[in-house]
C-alpha positions in Angstrom: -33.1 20.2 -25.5 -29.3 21.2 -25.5 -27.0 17.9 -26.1 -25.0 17.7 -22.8 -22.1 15.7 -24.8 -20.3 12.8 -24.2 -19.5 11.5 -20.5 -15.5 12.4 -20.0 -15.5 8.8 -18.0 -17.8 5.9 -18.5 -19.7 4.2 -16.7 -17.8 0.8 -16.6 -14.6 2.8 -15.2 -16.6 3.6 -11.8 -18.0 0.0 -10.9 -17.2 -2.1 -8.0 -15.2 -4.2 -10.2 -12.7 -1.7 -11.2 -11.5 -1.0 -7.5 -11.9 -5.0 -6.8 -9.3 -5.4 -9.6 -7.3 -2.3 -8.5 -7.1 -3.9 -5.2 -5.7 -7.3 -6.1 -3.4 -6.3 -8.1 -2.1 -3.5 -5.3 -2.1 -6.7 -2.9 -0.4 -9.2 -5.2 2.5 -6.2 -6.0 3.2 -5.3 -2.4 3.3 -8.6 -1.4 6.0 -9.2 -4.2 8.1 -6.1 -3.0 7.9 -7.1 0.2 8.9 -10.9 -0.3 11.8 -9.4 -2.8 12.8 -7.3 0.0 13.0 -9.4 2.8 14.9 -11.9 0.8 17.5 -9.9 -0.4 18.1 -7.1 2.6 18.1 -8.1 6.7 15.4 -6.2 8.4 18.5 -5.3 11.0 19.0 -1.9 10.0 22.0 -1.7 12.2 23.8 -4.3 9.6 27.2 -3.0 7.8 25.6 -3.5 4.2 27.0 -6.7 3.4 23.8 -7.6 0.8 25.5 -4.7 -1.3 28.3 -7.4 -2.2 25.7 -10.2 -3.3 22.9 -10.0 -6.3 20.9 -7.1 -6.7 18.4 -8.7 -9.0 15.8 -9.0 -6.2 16.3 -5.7 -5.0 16.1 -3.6 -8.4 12.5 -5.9 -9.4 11.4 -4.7 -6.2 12.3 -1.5 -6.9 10.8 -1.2 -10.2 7.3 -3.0 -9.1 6.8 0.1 -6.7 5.2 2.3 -8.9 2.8 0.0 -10.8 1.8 -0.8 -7.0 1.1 2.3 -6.1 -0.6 3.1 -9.4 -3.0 0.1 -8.8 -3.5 1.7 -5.2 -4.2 5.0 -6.2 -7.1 3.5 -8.7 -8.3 1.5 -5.7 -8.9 4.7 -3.5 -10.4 6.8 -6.2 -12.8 4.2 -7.4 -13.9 3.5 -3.6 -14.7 7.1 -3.1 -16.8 7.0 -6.3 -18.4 4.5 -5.2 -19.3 6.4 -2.2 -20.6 9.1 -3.7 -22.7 11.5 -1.3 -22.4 9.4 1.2 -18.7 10.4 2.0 -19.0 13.4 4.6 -16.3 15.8 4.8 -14.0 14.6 8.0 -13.6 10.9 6.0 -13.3 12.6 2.6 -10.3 14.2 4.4 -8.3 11.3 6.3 -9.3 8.6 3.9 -7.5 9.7 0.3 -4.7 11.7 2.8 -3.4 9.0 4.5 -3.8 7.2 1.2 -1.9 9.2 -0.4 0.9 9.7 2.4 0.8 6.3 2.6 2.3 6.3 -0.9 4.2 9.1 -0.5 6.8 7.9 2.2 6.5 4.0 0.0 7.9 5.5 -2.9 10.3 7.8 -1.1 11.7 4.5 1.5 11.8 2.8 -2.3 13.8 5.7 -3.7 16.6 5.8 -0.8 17.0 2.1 -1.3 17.7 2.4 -4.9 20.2 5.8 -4.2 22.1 3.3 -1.8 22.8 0.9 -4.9 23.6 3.6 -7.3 26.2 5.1 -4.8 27.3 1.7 -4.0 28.1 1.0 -7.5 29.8 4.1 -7.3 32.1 4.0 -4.9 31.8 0.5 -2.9 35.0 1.0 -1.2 33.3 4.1 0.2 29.8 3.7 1.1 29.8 0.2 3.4 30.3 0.6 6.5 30.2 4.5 6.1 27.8 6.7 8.3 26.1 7.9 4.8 24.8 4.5 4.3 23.4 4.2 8.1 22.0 7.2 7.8 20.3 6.1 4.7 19.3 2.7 5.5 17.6 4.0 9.1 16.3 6.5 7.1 14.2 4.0 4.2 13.8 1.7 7.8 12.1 4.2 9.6 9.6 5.7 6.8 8.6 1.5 6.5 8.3 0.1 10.0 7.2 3.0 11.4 5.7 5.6 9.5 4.2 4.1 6.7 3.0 1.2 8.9 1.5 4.1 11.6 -0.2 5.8 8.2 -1.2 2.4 6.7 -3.0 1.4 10.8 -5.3 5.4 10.0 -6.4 4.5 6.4 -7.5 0.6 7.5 -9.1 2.6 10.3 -11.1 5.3 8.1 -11.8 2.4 5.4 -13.6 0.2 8.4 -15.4 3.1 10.0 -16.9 4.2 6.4 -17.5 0.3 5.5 -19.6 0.2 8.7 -21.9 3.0 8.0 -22.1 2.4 4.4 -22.1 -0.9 4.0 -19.1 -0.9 1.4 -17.9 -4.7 2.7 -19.1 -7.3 5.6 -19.1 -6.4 8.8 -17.1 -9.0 9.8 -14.8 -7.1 7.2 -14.9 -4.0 8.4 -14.2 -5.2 12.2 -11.4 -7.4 11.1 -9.9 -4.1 9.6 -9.8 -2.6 13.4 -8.0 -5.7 14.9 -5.4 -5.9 12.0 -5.1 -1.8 12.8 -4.3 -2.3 16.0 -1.9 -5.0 15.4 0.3 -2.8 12.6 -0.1 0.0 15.4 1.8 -1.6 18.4 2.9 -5.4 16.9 5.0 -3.7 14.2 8.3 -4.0 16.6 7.9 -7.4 17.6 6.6 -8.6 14.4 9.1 -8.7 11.0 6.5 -9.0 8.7 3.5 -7.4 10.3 3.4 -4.9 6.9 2.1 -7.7 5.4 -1.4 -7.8 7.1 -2.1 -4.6 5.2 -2.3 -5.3 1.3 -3.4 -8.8 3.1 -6.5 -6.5 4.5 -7.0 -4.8 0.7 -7.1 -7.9 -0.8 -10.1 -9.3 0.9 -11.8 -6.1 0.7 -11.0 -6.6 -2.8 -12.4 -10.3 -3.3 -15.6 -9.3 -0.9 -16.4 -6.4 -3.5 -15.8 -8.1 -6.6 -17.7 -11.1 -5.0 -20.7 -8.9 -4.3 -20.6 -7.7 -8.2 -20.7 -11.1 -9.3 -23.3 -12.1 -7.0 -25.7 -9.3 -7.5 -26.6 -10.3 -11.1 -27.4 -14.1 -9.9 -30.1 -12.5 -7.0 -32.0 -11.0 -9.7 
């Protein structure tokens, strides 16, 4: 019998609990960034730029809690889709890690043009407020937020919900919450400052229901 060698990733890395813990800690970092955000920079994007003049500190933790977020997010999708295994058919294998992952993509860009606007403030303050580089720049990190990534984060709760319903990943209930909160990101996200928030909000309890389900399956036995 030929020795087929050690496994390249163990077993433990592909449980439930691994995307449960992914998931939390996804939530708990957006909601940070987020919070640091909304604290430090009005969600007008038609202001001059007056938080420019204040402290930064906010704004550069936010900043710097981005990637571990989206880190934690990435682990969350890819163990999910392990998880799924077979069962994941082609179309959702698709839209499910793409709008993931565009999802991320326009995050850590908005992220990037925020932190570009403080470097170039820095450099030239007398220069940047109130100049039509900065407007351009803040509509630019306001747009990829409230709209896009909110429009992109609406498809992936979508796609998560419809594959929870067939494969029984979370509780129904779950699932159907995930279409509501969907619909609200699609068309509350202009009436509603801090409508982003229902999405790492909608991660987190898929993360507690999973981790819950882990805990509780030894216990039935």
């Amino acid at each position: 019998m030929l020795d087929s060698g050690p496994r390249l990733t163990h077993a433990h890395l592909r449980t439930p609990r691994a995307a449960a813990v992914a998931g939390i800690l996804f939530s708990v970092l957006l909601f940070m960034v987020f919070g640091l955000m909304r604290l430090s920079i009005p969600g007008d994007p038609f202001e001059p730029g007056a938080w420019l003049e204040g402290r930064l500190t906010y704004v550069a933790l936010a900043m710097n809690l981005v990637p571990f977020a989206g880190i934690a997010f990435l682990w969350f999708v890819g163990v999910l889709r392990d998880r799924l295994g077979v069962r994941e058919d082609r179309f959702f294998a698709t839209v499910f890690p793409g709008s993931g992952l565009l999802l991320l993509a326009m995050l850590f860009a908005a992220a990037a043009v925020f932190g570009a606007i403080i470097i170039a403030f820095h450099a030239a303050p007398e220069a940047l407020e109130h100049s039509a580089t900065f407007h351009f720049a803040r509509g630019l990190a306001y747009g990829m937020i409230n709209i896009y990534l909110v429009k992109t984060a609406s498809v992936f709760m979508i796609t998560t919900s419809t594959i929870a319903l067939y494969t029984r990943l979370t509780p129904r209930w779950l699932a159907i919450g995930g279409y509501v909160i969907a619909v609200v990101l699609l068309f509350g996200s202009y009436y509603f400052d801090w409508s982003l928030l229902v999405f790492p909000f909608w991660v987190l309890l898929v993360s507690v229901s999973i981790l819950w389900e882990k805990e509780a399956a030894p216990n039935s036995t």
